[in-house]
N, C-alpha and C positions, 0 to 999 in steps of 0.2 A: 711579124714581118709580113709586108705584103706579096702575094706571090709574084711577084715582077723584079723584085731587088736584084737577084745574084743576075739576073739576064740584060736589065738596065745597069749596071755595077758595069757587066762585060762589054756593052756596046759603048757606055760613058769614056772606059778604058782604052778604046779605040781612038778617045780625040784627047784626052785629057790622060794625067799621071797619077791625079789624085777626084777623087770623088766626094762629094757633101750628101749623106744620106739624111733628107730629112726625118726625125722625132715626132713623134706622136706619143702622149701617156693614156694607158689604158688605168681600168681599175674601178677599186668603187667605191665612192663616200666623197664626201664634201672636200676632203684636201686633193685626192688623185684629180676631181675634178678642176680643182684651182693649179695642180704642177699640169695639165692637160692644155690650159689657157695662156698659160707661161710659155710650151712649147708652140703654140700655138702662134703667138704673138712673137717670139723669136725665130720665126722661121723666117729666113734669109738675111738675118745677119751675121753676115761675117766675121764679127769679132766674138760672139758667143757660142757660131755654129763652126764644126771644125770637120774635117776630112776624113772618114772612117775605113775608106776602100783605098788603097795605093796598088800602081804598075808595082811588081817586086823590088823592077829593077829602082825605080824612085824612091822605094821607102828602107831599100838598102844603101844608099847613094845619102840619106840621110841621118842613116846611122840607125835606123829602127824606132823603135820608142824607147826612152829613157829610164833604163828600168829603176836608177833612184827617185822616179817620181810617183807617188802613188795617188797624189791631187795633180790636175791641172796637165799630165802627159798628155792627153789628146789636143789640147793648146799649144802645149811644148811645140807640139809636133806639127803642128798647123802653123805655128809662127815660125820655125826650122824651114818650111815648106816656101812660104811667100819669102823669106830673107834670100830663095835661090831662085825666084821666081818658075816653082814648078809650076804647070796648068793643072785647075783643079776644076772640075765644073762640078754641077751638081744634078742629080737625077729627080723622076718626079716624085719616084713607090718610096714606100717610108717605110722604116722599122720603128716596131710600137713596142713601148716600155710597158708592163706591165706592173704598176704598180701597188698592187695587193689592197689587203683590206685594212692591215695595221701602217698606212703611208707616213703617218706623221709622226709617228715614235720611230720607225726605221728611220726614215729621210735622217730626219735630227742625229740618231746616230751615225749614219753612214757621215756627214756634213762635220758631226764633232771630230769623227775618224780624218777626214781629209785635213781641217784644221790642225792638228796634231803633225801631218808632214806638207804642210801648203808654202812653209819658206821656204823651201829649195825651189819650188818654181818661182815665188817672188824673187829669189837670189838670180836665179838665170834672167827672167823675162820684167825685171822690177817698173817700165813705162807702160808692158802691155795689161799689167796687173791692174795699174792706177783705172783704166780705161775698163778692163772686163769686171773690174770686183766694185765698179763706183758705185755705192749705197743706192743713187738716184737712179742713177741709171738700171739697175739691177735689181729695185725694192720698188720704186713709189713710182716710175714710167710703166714702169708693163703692168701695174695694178693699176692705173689711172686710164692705161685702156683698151685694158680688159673690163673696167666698171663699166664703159660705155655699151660694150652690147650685151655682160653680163653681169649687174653693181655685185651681187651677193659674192661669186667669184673671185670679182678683181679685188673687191675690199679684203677677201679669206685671200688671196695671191700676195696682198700688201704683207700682212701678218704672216704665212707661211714663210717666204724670202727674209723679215725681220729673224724669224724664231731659227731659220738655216742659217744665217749671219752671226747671229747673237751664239750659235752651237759650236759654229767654226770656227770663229773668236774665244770660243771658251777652249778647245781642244789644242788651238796655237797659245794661249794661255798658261797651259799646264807642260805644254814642253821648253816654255822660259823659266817658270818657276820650278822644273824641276831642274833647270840650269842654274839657277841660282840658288836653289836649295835642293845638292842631293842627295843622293840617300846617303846614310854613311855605309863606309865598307863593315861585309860582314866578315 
């Protein structure tokens, strides 16, 4: 986190209810550097980037964050947000993910784990879904430019975002088929 957050956070809250704290990914190796270009390249869109800092009184008035969500809640809660038209502005200091040296066996798992509970936020938000999870938009645009000012990156972005896709599908996967086949009782 950059030292200026909690003191931009406070002044942001003086005009606004809700705050967009820009992402940055720290780390090291070829993938941290490809999820680093991804953040990079989604900064300032509002349908990817969500609200991290809320007035209390706003994010009580909301209902909080949704605690049956364990994908997709910071969206929840960003799309909750704009449906009451709270003001959310956004600050300049970033907080930086760090993302370790084993990124691309984590990511995947954490990605399979979301998958496994991502339909309850399809079930609440099923238009904003179609829009934030669109393959193209989410897999093959921000690797195509990111290749521009870095190919090796954007082409490892393309495939990183596929293999996160292809996890989260697998882990929404195994919670239909164990609806359709479950265990039997013991």
């Amino acid at each position: 986190m950059s030292s200026r957050v909690l003191e931009d956070c406070i002044a942001g809250l003086e005009q606004h209810e809700a705050i967009v704290i820009p992402e940055v990914s720290g780390g090291q190796g070829f993938w941290a550097a490809c999820k680093a270009l991804e953040r990079k390249i989604n900064q300032g869109d509002s349908v990817i980037e969500a609200p991290r800092c809320f007035r209390r009184s706003a994010l009580l008035s909301l209902g909080g964050y949704n605690p049956n969500l364990e994908a997709g809640e910071d969206w929840d809660l960003s799309i909750r947000a704009k449906k009451v038209n709270l003001s959310v502005g956004r600050i300049e200091s970033t907080i930086i993910h760090d993302s370790g040296d084993n990124f691309l066996v984590t990511t995947l798992q954490k990605k399979y784990n979301y998958g496994k509970s991502m339909q309850r936020y399809f079930k609440s938000h099923a238009r904003a879904t179609i829009i934030q999870l669109n393959p193209v938009r989410r897999m093959i645009l921000p690797g195509l430019k990111g290749a521009r000012s870095d190919p090796v990156h954007g082409l490892g972005l393309i495939f990183l975002k596929t293999a996160e896709f292809a996890a989260a599908g697998a882990g929404s996967l195994t919670v239909v088929f164990k609806r359709v086949h479950p265990s039997p009782p013991k």
